[in-house]
C-alpha positions in Angstrom: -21.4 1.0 -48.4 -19.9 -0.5 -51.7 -18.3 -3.8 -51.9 -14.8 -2.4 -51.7 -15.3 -1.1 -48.7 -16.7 -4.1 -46.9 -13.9 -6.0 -48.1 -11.5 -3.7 -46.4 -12.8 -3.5 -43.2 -13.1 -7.5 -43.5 -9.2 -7.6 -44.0 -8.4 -5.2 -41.2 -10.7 -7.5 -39.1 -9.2 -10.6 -40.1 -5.4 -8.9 -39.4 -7.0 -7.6 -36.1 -8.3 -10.6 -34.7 -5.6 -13.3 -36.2 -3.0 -12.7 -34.0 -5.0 -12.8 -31.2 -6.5 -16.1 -31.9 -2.9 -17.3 -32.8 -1.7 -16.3 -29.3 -5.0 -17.9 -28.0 -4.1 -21.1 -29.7 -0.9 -21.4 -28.7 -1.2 -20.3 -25.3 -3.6 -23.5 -25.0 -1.6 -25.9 -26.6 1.9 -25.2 -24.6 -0.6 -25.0 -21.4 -2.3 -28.8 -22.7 1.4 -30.3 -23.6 2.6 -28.6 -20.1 0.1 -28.0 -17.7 3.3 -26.7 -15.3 3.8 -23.6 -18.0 0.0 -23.1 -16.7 1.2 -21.9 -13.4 3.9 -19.6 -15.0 2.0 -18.1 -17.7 -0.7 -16.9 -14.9 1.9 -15.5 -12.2 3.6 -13.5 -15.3 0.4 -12.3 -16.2 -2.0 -11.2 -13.8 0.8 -8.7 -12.1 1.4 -7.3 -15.3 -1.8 -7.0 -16.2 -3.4 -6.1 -12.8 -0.3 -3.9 -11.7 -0.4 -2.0 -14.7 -4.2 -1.7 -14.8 -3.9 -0.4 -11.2 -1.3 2.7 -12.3 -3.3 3.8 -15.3 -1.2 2.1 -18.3 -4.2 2.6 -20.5 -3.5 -0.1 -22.9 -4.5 -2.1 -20.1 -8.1 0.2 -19.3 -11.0 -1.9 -18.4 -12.0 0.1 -21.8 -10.6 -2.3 -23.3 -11.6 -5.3 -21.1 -8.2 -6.7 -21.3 -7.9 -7.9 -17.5 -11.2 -9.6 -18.2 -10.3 -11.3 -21.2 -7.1 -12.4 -19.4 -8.6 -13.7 -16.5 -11.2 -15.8 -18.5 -8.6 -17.6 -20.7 -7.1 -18.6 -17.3 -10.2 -19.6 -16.1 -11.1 -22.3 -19.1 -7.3 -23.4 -19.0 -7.7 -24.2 -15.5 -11.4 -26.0 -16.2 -9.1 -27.8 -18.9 -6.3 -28.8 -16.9 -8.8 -30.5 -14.3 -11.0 -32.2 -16.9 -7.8 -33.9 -18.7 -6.4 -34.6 -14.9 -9.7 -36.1 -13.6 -11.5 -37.7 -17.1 -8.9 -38.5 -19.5 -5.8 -39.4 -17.5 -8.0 -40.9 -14.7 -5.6 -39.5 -12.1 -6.7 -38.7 -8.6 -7.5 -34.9 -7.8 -6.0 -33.9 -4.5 -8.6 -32.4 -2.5 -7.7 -29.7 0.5 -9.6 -30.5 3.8 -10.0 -28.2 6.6 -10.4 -24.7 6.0 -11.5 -25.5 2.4 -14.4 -27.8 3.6 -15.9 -24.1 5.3 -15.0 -22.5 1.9 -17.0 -25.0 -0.2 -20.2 -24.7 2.2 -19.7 -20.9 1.3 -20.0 -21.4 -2.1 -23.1 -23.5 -1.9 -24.6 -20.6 0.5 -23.7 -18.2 -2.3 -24.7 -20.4 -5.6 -27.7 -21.1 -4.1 -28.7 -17.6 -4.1 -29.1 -17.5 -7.3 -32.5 -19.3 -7.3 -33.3 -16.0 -4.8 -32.1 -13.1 -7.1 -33.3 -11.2 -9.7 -30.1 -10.1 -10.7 -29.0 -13.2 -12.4 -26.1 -12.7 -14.9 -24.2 -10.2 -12.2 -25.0 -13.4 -9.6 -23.6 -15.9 -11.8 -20.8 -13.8 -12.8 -20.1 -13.0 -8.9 -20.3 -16.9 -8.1 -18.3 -18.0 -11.0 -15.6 -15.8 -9.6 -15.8 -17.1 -5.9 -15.4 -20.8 -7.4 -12.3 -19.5 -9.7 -10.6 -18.4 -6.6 -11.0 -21.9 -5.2 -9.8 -23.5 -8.5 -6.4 -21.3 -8.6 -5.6 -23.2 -5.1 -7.1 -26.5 -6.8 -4.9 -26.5 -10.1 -1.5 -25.3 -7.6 -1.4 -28.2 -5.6 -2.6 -30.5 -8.1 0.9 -29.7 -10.5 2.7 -31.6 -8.1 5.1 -28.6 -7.5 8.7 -29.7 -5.9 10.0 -27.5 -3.2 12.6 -25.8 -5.9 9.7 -24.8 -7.7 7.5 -23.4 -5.2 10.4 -21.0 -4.4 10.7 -20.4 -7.9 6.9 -19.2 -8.1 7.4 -16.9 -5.2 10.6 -15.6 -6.6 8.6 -15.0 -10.1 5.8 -13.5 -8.4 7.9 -10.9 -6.9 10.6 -10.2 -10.2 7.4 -10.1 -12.8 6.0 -7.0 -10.3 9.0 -4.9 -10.1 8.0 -3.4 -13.7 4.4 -2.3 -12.9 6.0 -0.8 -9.4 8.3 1.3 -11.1 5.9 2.6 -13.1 4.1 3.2 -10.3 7.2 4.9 -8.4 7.6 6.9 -11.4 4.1 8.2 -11.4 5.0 9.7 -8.2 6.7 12.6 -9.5 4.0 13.6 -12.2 1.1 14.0 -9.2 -0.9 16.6 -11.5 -1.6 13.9 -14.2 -2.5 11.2 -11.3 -5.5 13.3 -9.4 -9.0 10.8 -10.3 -11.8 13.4 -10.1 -13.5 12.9 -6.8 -11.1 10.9 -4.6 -8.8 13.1 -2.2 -6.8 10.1 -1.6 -5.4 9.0 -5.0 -2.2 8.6 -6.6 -3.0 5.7 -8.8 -6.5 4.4 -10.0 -8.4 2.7 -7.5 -5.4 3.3 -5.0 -7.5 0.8 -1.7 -7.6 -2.3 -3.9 -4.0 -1.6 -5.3 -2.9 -1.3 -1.9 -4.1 -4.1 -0.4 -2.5 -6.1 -3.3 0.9 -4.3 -1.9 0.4 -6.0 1.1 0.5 -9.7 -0.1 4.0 -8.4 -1.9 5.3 -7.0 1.0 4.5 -10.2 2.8 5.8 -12.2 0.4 9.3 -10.5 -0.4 9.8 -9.8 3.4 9.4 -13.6 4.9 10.9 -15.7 1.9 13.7 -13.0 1.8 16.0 -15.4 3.7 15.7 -18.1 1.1 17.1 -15.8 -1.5 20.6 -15.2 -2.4 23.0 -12.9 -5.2 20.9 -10.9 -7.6 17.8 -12.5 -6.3 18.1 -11.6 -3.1 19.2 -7.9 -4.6 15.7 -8.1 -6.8 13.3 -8.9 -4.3 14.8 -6.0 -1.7 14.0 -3.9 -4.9 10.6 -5.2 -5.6 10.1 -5.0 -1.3 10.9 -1.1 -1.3 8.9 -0.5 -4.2 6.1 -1.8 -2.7 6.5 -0.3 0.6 6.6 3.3 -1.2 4.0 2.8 -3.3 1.6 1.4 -0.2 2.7 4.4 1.5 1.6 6.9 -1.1 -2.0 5.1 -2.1 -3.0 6.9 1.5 -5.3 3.5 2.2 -5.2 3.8 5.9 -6.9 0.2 5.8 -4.2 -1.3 3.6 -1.8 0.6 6.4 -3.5 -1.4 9.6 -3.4 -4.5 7.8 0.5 -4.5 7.0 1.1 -3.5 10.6 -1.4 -6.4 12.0 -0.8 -9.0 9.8 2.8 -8.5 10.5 2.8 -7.7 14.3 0.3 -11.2 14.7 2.9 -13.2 12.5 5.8 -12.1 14.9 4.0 -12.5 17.7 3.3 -16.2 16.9 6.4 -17.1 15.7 9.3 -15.0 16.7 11.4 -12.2 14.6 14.7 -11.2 15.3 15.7 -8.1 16.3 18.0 -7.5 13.0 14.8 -7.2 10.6 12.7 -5.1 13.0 16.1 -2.8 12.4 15.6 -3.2 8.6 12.1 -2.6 8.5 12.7 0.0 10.6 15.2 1.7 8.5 13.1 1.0 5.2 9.7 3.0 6.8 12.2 5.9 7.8 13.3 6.2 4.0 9.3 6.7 3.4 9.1 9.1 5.5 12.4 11.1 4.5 10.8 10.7 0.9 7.5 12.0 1.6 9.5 15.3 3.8 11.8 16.0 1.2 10.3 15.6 -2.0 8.2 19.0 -2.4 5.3 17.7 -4.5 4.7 14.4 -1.8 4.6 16.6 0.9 1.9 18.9 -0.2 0.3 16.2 -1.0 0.3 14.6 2.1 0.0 18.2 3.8 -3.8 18.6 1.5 -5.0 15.2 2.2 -4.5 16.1 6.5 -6.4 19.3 6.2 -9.2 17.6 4.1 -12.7 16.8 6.1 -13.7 14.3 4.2 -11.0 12.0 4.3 -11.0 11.8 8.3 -14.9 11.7 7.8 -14.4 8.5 6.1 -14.3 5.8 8.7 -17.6 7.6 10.5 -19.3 7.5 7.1 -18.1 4.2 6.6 -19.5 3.4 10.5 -23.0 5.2 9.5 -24.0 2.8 6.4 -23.0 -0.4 7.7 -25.0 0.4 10.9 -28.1 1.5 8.6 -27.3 -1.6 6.5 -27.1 -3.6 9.0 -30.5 -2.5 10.5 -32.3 -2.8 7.0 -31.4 -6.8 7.3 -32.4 -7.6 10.9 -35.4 -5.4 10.1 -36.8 -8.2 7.5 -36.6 -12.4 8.1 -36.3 -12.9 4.4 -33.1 -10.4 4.1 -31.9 -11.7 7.3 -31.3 -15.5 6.2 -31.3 -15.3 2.4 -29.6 -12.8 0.2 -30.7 -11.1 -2.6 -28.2 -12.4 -5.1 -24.2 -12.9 -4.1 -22.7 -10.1 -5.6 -25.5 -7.5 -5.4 -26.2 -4.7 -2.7 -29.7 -3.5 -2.2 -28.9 -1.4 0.9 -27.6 1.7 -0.7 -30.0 4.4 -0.3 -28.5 5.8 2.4 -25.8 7.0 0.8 -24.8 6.9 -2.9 -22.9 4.3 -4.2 -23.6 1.0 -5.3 -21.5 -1.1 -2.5 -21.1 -1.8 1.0 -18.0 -1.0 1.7 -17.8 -4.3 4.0 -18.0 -7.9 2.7 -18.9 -9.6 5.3 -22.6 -7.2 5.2 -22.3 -7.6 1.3 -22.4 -11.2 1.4 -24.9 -11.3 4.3 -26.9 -9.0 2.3 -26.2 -11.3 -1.7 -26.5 -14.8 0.0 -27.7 -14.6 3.2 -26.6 -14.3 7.0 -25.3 -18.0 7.2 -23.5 -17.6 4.2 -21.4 -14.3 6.1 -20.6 -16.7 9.0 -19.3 -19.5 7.2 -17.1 -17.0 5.3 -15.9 -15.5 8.8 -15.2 -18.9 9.9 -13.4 -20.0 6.9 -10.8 -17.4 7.3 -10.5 -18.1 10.9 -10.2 -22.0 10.0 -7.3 -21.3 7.8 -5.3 -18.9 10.1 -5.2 -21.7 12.6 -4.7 -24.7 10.0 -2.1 -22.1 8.1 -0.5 -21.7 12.0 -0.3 -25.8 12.5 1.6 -26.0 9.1 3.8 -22.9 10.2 4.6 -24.9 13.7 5.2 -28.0 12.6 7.6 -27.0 9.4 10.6 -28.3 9.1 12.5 -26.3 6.6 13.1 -22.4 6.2 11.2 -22.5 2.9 8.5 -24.5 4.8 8.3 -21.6 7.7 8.6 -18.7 5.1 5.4 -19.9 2.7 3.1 -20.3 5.7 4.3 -16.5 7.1 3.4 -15.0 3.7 0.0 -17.0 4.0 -0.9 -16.3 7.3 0.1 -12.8 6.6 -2.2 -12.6 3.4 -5.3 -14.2 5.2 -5.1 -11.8 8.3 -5.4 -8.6 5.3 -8.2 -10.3 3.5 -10.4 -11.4 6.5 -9.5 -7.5 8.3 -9.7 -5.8 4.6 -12.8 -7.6 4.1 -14.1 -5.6 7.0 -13.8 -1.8 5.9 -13.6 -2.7 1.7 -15.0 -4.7 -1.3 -12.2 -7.2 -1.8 -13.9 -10.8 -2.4 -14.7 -10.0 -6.3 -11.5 -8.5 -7.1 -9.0 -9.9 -9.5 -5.4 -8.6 -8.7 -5.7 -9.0 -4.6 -7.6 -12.8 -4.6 -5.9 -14.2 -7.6 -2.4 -13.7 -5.6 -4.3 -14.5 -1.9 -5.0 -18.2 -3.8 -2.0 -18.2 -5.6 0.0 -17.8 -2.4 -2.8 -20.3 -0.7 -2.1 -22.7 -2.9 1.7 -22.7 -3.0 1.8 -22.9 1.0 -0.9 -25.7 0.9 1.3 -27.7 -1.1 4.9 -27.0 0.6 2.6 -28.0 3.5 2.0 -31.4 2.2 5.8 -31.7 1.1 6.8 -31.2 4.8 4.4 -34.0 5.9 5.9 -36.2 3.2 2.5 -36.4 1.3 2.7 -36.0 -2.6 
């Protein structure tokens, strides 16, 4: 290759790369001069990029490892934001008790698999994702968000994922061009980890609803019923049961009146006109009944985590230390690389102690998430903790039938939400 040559590719290099480490730069500096723009810039990105991701806009293909490169910008912005909080500015962190006490013990369980593994770059990588999660709740309630701004975050959460919903909507009438080779179930790409995302939406929109008013109220009823039709047409029967308990458990525990069982009543009926009338849906839905292997699924499903389960009682070693959090070893019985449970993925990555704590964690923050729901004085107050107990019913039920803990778009929003209500919890007792 002459010289020419290798100076042109040099340029197209250097006009390739500059304005990405322009935006780079300057996304650190606004975030350093205003760590608040912090919070913003994440909840306007990781529904765009996740949602969008999720209905097959290939600029943003894991080909391309955009989500990843997003999500570890936000991760050294957050490190950032705690280091000049904690070293330079020699201001006091605010730690979360309760729940998060179980949490941290959870991540020691699973960092200190790592000394166990042989796998060590995919356990690191899988730890350094666990602690992120925890850090997203960190960074919320250390901004020192007032009430008009947590509502604002909500309200942003829901506006920023109406695009990547229509999309979605829209991807709906061109079903020949959505079929992924293999899945009988799919209208988007990796339709059970979208739809469990559409759950925390749905939450979200549907209890802080009230607070809303004018065209806001009018955008997040849109944003509500895009969500509830594109969770209806993933076909994640999972992502179905965990809407239905996570809802029926928050009404049961603290009231609904009869006027929104009417609306959400009257919004699952226009699903179900939609999926009658519209000829290509109800083939659809007609070919995914008659299929064997989709009602096969939950027995399948039943088959290796039995199996699994047996291979780790069957040796002490496997029994009370993993293998390396993040890793499955138990996969010969079927192929695949996962366990399609998290709770036997973790037992089997970090060990069985590390699985309990993780089941008492979530059961630690549905009652602490409860107390702050009880105790709340203000609408706002009562609607955050509904969309948080809500979102930790689907994870610690989703965990049970799918591979959620190492997932991007579904934990980044469970913490996100976490640490919203966690903070409009410590507003209501007065505590800054």
């Amino acid at each position: 290759m002459n010289d020419a040559a290798i100076s042109t590719i040099a340029i197209g290099n250097v006009w390739t790369f500059a304005p990405l480490l322009a935006a780079v730069a300057a996304f650190f500096i606004l975030t350093w001069k205003d760590p608040k723009q912090l919070l913003w810039a994440f909840i306007v990105a990781q529904p765009l990029i996740g949602g969008f991701y999720y209905t097959n806009i290939a600029v943003f293909s894991i080909v391309f490892k955009l989500p990843i490169f997003i999500n570890n910008l936000f991760i050294t912005a957050f490190v950032l934001f705690m280091f000049r909080k904690f070293v330079l500015e020699k201001e006091r962190i605010v730690l979360p008790g309760g729940a998060f006490l179980w949490y941290l013990l959870f991540l020691l369980a699973a960092g200190a698999s790592v000394f166990t593994t042989e796998h060590v770059s995919l356990t690191v990588s899988s730890f350094a994702k666990l602690a992120f999660w925890f850090l997203i709740l960190l960074v919320v309630v250390n901004l020192a968000l007032a009430r008009e701004e947590i509502i604002k975050a909500f309200f942003t959460m829901l506006a920023v994922s109406f695009l990547p919903l229509a999309v979605g909507l829209f991807q709906l009438t061109r079903l020949s061009r959505l079929e992924v080779p293999h899945r009988i179930n799919s209208l988007y790409v990796h339709p059970n980890v979208f739809a469990y995302y559409l759950v925390l939406l749905i939450a979200a929109g549907w209890f802080f609803l009230p607070v809303f008013t004018g065209w806001k109220k009018r955008l997040v009823v849109s944003s509500l019923a895009l969500s509830l039709i594109c969770l209806a047409f993933t076909f994640t029967r999972g992502a179905w049961i965990c809407l239905v308990l996570s809802f029926g458990m928050t009404f049961l525990l603290f009231g609904i009146k009869v006027s929104h069982l009417k609306k959400l009543s009257l919004g699952l009926a226009g699903i179900l006109a939609l999926a009658v009338l519209a000829a290509p849906l109800r083939e659809k839905i007609v070919s995914l009944i008659q299929e064997p292997r989709v009602a096969g699924s939950l027995q399948w499903r039943w088959i290796h985590w039995r199996e699994t389960a047996g291979d780790l009682i069957s040796s002490l070693p496997n029994l009370y230390s993993g293998r390396g959090v993040g890793t499955f070893h138990f996969y010969g019985h079927f192929p695949g690389f996962a366990a399609h449970n998290d709770y036997l993925m973790i037992w089997s990555g970090a060990g069985l102690a590390a699985a309990v704590v993780l089941i008492i964690f979530h059961l630690k923050w549905l009652l602490d998430t409860a107390n702050g729901i009880l105790t709340a004085g203000t609408e706002q107050g009562r609607a955050a903790g509904k969309v948080l107990f809500a979102a930790v019913v689907t994870a610690a039920v989703g965990l049970f039938t799918e591979n959620l803990l190492l997932l991007p778009l579904f934990q980044t929003h469970l913490w996100l939400i976490g640490g919203l209500a966690v903070r409009n919890f410590r507003l209501e007792r007065n505590i800054s």
